[in-house]
C-alpha positions as CSV (number, residue, x, y, z in Angstrom):
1,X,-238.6,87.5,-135.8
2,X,-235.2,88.3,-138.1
3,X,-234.6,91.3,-135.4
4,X,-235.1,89.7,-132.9
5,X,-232.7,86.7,-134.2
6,X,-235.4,84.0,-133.8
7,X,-236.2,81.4,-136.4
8,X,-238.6,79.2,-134.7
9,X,-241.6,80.0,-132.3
10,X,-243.6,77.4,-130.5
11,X,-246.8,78.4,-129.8
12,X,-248.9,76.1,-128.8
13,X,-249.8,73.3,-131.2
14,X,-248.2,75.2,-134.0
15,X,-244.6,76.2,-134.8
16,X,-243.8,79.2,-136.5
17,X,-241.0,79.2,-138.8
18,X,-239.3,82.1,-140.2
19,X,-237.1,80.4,-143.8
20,X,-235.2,82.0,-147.0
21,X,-237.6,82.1,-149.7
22,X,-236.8,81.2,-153.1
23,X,-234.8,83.2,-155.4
24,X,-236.7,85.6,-157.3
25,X,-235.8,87.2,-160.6
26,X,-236.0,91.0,-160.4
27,X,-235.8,93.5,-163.7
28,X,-234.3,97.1,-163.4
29,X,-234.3,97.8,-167.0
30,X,-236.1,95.1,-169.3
31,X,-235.1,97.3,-172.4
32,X,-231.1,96.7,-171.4
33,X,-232.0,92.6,-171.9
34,X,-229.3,91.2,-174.2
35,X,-230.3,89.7,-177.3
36,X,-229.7,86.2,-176.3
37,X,-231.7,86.3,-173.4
38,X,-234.5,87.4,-175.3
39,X,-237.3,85.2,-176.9
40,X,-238.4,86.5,-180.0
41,X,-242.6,86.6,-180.6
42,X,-243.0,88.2,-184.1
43,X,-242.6,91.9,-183.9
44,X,-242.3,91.4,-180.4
45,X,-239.4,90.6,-177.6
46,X,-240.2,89.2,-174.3
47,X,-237.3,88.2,-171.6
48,X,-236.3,84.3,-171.4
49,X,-236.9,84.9,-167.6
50,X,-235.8,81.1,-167.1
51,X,-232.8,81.6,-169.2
52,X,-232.0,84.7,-167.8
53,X,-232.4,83.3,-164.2
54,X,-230.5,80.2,-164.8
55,X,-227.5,82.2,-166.1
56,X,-227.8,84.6,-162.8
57,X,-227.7,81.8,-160.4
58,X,-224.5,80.2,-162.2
59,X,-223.0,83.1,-161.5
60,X,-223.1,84.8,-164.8
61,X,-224.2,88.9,-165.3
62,X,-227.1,90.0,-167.5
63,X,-227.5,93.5,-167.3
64,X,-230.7,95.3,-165.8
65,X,-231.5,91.6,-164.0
66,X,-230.3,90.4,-160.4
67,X,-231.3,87.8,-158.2
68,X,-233.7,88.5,-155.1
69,X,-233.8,86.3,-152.2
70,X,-236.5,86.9,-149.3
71,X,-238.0,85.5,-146.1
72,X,-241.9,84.5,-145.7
73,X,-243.0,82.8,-142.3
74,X,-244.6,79.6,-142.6
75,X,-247.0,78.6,-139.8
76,X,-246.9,74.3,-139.3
């Protein structure tokens, strides 16, 4: 559908959408994470993935982390 430059089919009694899917958080290099993007589990560290993404949408940089956005068709 996105080659062809349609976003909406009719077919029948259904329509078939093709819409932006939410943005999703994607990691190149977990071990890059800076420290205050980090939430600390004893003698463990695990990515704040809602702090990180928060910061990413407002426009910020965290290094190794970028912002994904893709398509899904939904069938109504």
């Amino acid at each position: 559908m996105e080659h062809l430059q349609i976003g909406t089919l009719n077919a029948g009694t259904f329509k078939i959408v093709l819409q932006d899917s939410p943005p999703s958080l994607k990691c190149d290099d977990e071990k890059g994470t800076p420290n205050e993007y980090l939430d600390i589990i004893p003698e463990q560290y695990t990515p704040a993935k809602d702090r990180i993404k928060a910061a990413l949408l407002a426009g910020n940089t965290v290094e190794g982390w970028r912002i994904e956005r893709g398509k899904h068709i939904r069938i109504r």
